[in-house]
Every structure is written in C-alpha cells, then in structure tokens.
One Martini backbone bead per residue (centre of mass of N, CA, C, O) as a GRO file, in nm:
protein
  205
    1UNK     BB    1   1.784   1.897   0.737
    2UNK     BB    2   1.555   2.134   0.631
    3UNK     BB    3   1.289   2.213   0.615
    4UNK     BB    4   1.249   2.264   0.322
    5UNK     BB    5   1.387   1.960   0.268
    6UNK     BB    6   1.143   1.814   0.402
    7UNK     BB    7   0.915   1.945   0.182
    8UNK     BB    8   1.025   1.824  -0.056
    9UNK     BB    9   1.034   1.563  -0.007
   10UNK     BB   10   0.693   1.504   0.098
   11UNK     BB   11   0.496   1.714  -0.033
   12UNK     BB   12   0.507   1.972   0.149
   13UNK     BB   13   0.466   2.273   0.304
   14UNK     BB   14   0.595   2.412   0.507
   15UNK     BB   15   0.379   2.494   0.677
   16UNK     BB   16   0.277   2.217   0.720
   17UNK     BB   17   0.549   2.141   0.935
   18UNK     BB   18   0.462   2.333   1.135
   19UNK     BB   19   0.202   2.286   1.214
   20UNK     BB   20   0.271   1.940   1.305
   21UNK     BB   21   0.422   2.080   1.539
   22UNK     BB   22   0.193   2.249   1.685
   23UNK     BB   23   0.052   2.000   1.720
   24UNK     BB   24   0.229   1.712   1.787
   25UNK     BB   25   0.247   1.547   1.518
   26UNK     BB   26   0.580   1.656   1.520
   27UNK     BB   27   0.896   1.673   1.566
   28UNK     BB   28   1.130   1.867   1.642
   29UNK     BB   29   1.413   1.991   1.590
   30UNK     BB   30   1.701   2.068   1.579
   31UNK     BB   31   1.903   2.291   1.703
   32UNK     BB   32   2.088   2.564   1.510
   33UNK     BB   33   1.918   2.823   1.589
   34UNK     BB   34   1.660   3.053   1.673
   35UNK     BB   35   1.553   2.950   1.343
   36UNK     BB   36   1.657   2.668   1.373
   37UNK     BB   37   1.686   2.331   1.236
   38UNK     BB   38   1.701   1.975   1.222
   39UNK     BB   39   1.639   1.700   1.023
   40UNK     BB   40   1.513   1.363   0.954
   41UNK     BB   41   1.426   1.017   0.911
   42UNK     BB   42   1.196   1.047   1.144
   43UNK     BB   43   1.053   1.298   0.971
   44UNK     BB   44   0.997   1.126   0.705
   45UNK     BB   45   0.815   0.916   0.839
   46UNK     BB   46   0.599   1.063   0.966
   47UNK     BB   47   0.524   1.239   0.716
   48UNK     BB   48   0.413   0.980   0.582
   49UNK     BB   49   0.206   0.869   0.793
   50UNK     BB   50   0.024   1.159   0.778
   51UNK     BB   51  -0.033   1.109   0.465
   52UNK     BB   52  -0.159   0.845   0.483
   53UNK     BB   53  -0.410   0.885   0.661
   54UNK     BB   54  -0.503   1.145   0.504
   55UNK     BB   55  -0.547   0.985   0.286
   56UNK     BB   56  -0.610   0.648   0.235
   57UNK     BB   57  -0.763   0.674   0.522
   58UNK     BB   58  -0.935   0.907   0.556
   59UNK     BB   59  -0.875   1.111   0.784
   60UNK     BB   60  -0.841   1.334   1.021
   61UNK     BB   61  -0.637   1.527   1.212
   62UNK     BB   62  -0.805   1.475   1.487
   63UNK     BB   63  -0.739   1.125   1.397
   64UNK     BB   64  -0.455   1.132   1.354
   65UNK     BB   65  -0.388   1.244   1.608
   66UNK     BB   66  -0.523   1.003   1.775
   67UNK     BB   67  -0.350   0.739   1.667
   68UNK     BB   68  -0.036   0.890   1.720
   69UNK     BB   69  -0.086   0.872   2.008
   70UNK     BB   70  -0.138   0.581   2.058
   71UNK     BB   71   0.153   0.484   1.955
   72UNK     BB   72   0.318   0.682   2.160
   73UNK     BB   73   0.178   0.554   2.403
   74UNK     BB   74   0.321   0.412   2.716
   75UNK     BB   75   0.104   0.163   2.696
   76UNK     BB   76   0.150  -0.160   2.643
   77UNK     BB   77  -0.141  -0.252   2.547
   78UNK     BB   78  -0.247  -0.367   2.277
   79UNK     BB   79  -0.573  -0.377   2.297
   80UNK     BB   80  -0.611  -0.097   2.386
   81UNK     BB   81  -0.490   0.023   2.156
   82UNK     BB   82  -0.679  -0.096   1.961
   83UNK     BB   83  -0.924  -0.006   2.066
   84UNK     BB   84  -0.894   0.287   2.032
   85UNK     BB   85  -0.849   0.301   1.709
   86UNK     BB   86  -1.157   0.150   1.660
   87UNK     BB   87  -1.254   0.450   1.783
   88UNK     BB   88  -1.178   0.621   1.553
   89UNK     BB   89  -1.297   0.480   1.319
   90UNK     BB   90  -1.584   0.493   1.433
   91UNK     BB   91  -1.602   0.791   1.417
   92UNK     BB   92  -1.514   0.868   1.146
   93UNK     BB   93  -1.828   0.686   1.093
   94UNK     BB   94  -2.046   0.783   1.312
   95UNK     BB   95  -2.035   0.593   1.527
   96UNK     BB   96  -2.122   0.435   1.798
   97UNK     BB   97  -1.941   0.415   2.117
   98UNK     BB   98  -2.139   0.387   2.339
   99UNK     BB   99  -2.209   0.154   2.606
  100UNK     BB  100  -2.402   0.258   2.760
  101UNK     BB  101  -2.683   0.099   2.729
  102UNK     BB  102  -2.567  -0.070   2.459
  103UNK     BB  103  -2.655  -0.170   2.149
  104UNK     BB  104  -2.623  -0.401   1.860
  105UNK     BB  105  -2.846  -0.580   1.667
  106UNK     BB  106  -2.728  -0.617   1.405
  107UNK     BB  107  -2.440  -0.740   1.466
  108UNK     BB  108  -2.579  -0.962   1.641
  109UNK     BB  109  -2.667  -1.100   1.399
  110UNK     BB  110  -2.435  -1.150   1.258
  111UNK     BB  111  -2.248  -1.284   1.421
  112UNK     BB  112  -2.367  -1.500   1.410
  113UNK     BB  113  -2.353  -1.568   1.102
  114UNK     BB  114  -2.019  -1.528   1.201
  115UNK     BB  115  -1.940  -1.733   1.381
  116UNK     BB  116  -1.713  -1.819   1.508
  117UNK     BB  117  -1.575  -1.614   1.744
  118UNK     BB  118  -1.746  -1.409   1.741
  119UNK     BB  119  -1.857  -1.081   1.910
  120UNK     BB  120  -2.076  -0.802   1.956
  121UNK     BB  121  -1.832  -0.600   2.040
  122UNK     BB  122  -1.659  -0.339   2.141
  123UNK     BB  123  -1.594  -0.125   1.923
  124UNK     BB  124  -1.660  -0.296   1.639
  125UNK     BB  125  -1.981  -0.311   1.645
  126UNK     BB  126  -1.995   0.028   1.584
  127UNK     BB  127  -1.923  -0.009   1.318
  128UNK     BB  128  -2.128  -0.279   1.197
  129UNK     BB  129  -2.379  -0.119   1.252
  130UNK     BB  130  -2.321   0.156   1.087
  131UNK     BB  131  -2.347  -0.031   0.835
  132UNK     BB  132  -2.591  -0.226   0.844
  133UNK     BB  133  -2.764   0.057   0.860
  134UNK     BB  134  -2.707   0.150   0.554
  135UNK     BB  135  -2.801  -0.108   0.407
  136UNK     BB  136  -3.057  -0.128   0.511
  137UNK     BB  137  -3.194   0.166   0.396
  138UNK     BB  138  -3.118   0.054   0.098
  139UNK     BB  139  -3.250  -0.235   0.089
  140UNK     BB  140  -3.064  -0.465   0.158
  141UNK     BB  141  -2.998  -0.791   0.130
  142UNK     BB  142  -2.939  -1.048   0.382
  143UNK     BB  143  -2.694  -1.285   0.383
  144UNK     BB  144  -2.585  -1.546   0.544
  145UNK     BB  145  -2.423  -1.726   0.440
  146UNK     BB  146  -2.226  -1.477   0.301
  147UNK     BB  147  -2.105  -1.389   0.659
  148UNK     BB  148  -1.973  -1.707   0.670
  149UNK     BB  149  -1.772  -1.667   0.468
  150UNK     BB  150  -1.651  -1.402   0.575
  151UNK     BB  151  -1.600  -1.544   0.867
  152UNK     BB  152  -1.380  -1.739   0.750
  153UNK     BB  153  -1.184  -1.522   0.597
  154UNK     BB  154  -1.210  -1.322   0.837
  155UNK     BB  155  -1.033  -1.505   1.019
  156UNK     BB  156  -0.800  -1.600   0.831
  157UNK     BB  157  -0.657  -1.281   0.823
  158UNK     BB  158  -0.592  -1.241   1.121
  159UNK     BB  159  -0.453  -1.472   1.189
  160UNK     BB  160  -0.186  -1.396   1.003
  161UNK     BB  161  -0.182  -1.097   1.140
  162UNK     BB  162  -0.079  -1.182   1.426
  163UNK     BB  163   0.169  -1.372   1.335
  164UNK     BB  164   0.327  -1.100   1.249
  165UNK     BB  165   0.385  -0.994   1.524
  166UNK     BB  166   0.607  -0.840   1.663
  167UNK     BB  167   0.824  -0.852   1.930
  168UNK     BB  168   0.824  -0.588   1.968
  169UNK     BB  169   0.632  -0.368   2.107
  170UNK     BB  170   0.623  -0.143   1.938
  171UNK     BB  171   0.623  -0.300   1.666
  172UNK     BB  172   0.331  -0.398   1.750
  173UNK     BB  173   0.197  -0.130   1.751
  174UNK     BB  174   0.245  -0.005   1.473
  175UNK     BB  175   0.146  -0.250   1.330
  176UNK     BB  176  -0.176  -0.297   1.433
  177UNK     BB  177  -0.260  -0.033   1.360
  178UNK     BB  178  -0.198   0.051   1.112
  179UNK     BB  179  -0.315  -0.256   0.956
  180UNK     BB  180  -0.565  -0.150   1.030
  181UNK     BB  181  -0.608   0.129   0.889
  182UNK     BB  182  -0.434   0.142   0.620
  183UNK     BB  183  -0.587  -0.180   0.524
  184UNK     BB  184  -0.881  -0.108   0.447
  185UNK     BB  185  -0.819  -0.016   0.133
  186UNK     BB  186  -0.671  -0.251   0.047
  187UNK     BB  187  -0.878  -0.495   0.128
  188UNK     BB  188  -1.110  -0.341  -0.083
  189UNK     BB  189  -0.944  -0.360  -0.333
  190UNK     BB  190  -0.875  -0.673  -0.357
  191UNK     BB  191  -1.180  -0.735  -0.382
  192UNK     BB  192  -1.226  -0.592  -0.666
  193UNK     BB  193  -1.014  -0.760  -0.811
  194UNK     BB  194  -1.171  -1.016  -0.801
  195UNK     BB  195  -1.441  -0.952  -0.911
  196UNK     BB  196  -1.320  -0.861  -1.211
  197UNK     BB  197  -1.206  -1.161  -1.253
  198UNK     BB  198  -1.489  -1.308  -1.218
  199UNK     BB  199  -1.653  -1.162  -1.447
  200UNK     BB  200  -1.452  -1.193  -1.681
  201UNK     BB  201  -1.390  -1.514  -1.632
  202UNK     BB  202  -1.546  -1.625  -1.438
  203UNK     BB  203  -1.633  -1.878  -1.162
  204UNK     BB  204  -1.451  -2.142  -1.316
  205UNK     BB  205  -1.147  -2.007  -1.318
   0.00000   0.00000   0.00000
C-alpha cells in the first residue's frame, strides 16, 4: 500500500506517518521511486501500536518513542527490559527513578502491609511512592488490611500473566511490555466495573 493509504487505514494523517518515520518509531518502506515506497501489515501494526501507546496508555511521544526502543533492543534479557518499562511509567508519572541513595518510606511500608513476596525495589518502588505520596497529600487515610487483600489478588494477576508469556524470546518481550503498559488502563476499568456491580448489586450477590 501507499502511504496514503497507510493512513488512511490506521487513522493517522500523511504527514503523521512522515513524522513516525523520521523519528525511527516506524520503519521505511521499500522504495518503489525517488518519492514513494510501499508499506505492509507490519506498518499498519506498529501504527496500531504507536496508537495504542500514545492514547489509551496515556504516553507521550518521547515515552511512547522510549517503549517502541526498548521492544527493538536486541538485549535478551526480559527482567531488563521490563526494568525499562517501568522506568518509563515512573517517568511519565513524574516518579523519581534516581536509586542512588534513594529511600521510598512510604512503598516500603505498603509493600510490609502487601505481604510476601513484596519488596519495594525500584523502579516499581517509585511509581508506588509517587502514587502514595499523592494519597497522603489528599488526606486518604490508608487500611493496611485493605493492602494485604490487594497484595493477594495482585500477585495472582501477575502470577497468571507470567504463565501465559510465549516461548519465544521476542514474542515474550513485547508480550510483557505491552501488557505491563497496555493492560494497566484495562485492569482499572475491570476495578470499576466491579465496584458499580458491588453498589448496584449489593456485596452479598
């Protein structure tokens, strides 16, 4: 297909797919003349990607452009790039990520109250700090009880999503990534639909 209908297929206008391309978060086309190329289905899912990112997951482009890099980089190591990640989320939360002599008091109080196997290490420790420290400001008060139910229930999200990642090394990192960055606007809509059937329903249906 042509650029054009590049574009028109994903929703997106020329000139933003010019854009994604001089910035290296969408591959060229092949050259067909001086002026033109031709692009594939693997041009219509990275735009579907970058899409993705930059609307329901709340990135900005140089977050977005951060991710996209960090699934290309051909370092195997999954813990690694999932470190990343989550440096990026913290980042786009204005989380402090500086580990050098740095402390995260109030996670690592949480993280007692989420039981094992918890430990706030970073970078997760500064993203749960950073929200935290926001509940604090607002005067929330916090039930560690409330905590330990999430720390049980999150951690057999975590363990169901590790069991499903694929066998191949790539399709395990951008399975991981993405459902690390993608899912977490999803699994907060999940949490509200639960509550509105709690409310509706009563807790004891």
């Amino acid at each position: 297909m042509r650029v054009s209908e590049l574009a028109k297929f994903t929703g997106v206008s020329v000139a933003t797919v010019k854009y994604y391309i001089r910035e290296g978060m969408l591959a060229a086309g092949d050259p067909t003349g001086p002026r033109s190329a031709t692009y594939d289905d693997s041009h219509v899912r990275r735009m579907h990607l970058i899409k993705a990112l930059t609307g329901p997951a709340g990135l900005s482009l140089s977050q977005t452009r951060a991710i996209l890099n960090i699934i290309d980089e051909p370092n195997p190591s999954l813990v690694d790039r999932l470190a990343a990640a989550t440096t990026v989320l913290a980042d786009a939360a204005s989380a402090d990520t500086d580990t050098v002599d740095k402390s995260y008091p109030r996670a690592e109080q949480a993280a007692c109250w989420l039981g094992e196997p918890y430990l706030a290490e970073p970078p997760a420790a500064a993203l749960l700090e950073n929200a935290l420290q926001a509940v604090e400001t607002a005067g929330f008060q916090l039930d560690p009880n409330q905590f330990a139910v999430y720390g049980e229930h999150m951690h057999a999200i975590a363990a169901s999503e590790i069991a499903n990642i694929p066998a191949d090394p790539g399709e395990a990192i951008q399975y991981s990534i993405l459902g690390t960055v993608l899912f977490e606007p999803v699994l907060n809509a999940i949490r509200r639909l639960a509550q509105q059937s709690l409310i509706k329903r009563g807790p004891d249906t």
